[in-house]
C-alpha positions in Angstrom: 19.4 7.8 -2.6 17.8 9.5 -5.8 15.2 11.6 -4.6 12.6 10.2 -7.2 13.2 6.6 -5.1 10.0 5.2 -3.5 10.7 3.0 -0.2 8.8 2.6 2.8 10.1 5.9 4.5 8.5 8.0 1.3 4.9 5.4 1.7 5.1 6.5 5.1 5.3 9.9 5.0 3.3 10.1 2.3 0.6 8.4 3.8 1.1 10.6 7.1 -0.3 13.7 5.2 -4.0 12.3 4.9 -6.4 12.8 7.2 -6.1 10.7 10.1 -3.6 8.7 9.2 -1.2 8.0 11.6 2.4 5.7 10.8 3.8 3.1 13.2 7.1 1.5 12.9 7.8 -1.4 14.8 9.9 -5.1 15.0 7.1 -6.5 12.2 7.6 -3.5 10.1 6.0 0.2 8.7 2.2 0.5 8.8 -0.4 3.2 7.9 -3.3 3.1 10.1 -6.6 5.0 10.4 -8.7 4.4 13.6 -6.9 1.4 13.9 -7.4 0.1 10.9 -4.6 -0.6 7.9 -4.6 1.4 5.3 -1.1 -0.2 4.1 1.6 -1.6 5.6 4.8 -3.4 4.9 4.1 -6.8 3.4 5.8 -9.6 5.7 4.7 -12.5 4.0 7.1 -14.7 3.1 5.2 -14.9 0.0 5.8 -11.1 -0.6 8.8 -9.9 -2.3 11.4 -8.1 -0.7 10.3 -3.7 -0.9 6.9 -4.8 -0.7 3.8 -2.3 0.4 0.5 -4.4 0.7 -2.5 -1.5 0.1 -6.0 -2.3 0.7 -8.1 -1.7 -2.4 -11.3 -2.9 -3.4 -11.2 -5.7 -5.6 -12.3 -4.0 -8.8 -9.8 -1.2 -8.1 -7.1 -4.4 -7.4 -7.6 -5.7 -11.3 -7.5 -2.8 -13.1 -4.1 -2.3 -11.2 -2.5 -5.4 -11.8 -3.9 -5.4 -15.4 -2.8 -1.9 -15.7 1.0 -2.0 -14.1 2.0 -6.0 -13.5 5.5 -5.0 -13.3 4.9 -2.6 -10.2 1.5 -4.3 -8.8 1.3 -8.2 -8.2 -0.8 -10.5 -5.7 0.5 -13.9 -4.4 -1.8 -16.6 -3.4 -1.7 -15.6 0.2 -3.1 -12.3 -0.3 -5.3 -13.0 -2.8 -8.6 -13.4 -0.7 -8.1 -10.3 0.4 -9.0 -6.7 -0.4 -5.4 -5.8 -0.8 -2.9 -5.4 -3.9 1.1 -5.7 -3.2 3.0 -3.0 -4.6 6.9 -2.9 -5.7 7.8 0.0 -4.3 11.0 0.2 -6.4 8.5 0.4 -9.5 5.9 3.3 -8.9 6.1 6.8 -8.8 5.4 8.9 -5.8 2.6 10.6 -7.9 1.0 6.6 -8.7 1.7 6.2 -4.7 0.2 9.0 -3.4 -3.0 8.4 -6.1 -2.8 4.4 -4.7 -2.9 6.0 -1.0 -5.2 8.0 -1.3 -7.7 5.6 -3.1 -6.6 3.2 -0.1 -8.0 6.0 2.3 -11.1 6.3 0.4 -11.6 2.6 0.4 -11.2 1.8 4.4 -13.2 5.4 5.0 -16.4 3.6 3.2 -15.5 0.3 4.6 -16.0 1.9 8.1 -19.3 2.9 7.4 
């Protein structure tokens, strides 16, 4: 595998380095949590496309992105209602990932307060 290739082992690990975030793997997939609560996590939907990350973002933060990059961000109907954006993983960087992470961490961080 190219080393430039983004999959859910590279959102994981990159995810890993922030603070407090911890990664869980189990039979429904790979998730980044903080105090319990998902930061992003492998989108199971069946509404999702296969190599999907689902990242909670605020909504504002969710348009630009999609208006920004539609061919790496999208949003189905089922995620939509949300604070979330789904995120090809085949079509971002892991500079745009780690930026996308780390904006997810600030997100949840002010949601907790």
């Amino acid at each position: 595998m190219p080393r430039d290739t983004v999959d859910y082992e590279v959102a994981r690990s990159i995810g890993a380095k922030l603070p407090g975030v911890t990664g869980t793997a189990g039979s429904r997939g790979m998730a980044l949590k903080i105090r319990g609560q998902i930061l992003a996590c492998q989108a199971i939907h069946k509404s999702a496309e296969p190599g999907s990350l689902m990242v909670r973002v605020g909504s504002d933060r969710r348009d630009g992105l999609l208006a920004e990059n539609p061919d790496a961000f999208y949003l189905t109907k089922h995620y939509q209602p949300y604070p979330v954006v789904l995120v090809r993983l085949p079509k971002i960087s892991r500079t745009s990932l780690e930026a996308l992470l780390t904006d997810a961490w600030n997100f949840v961080q002010s949601e907790a307060k």
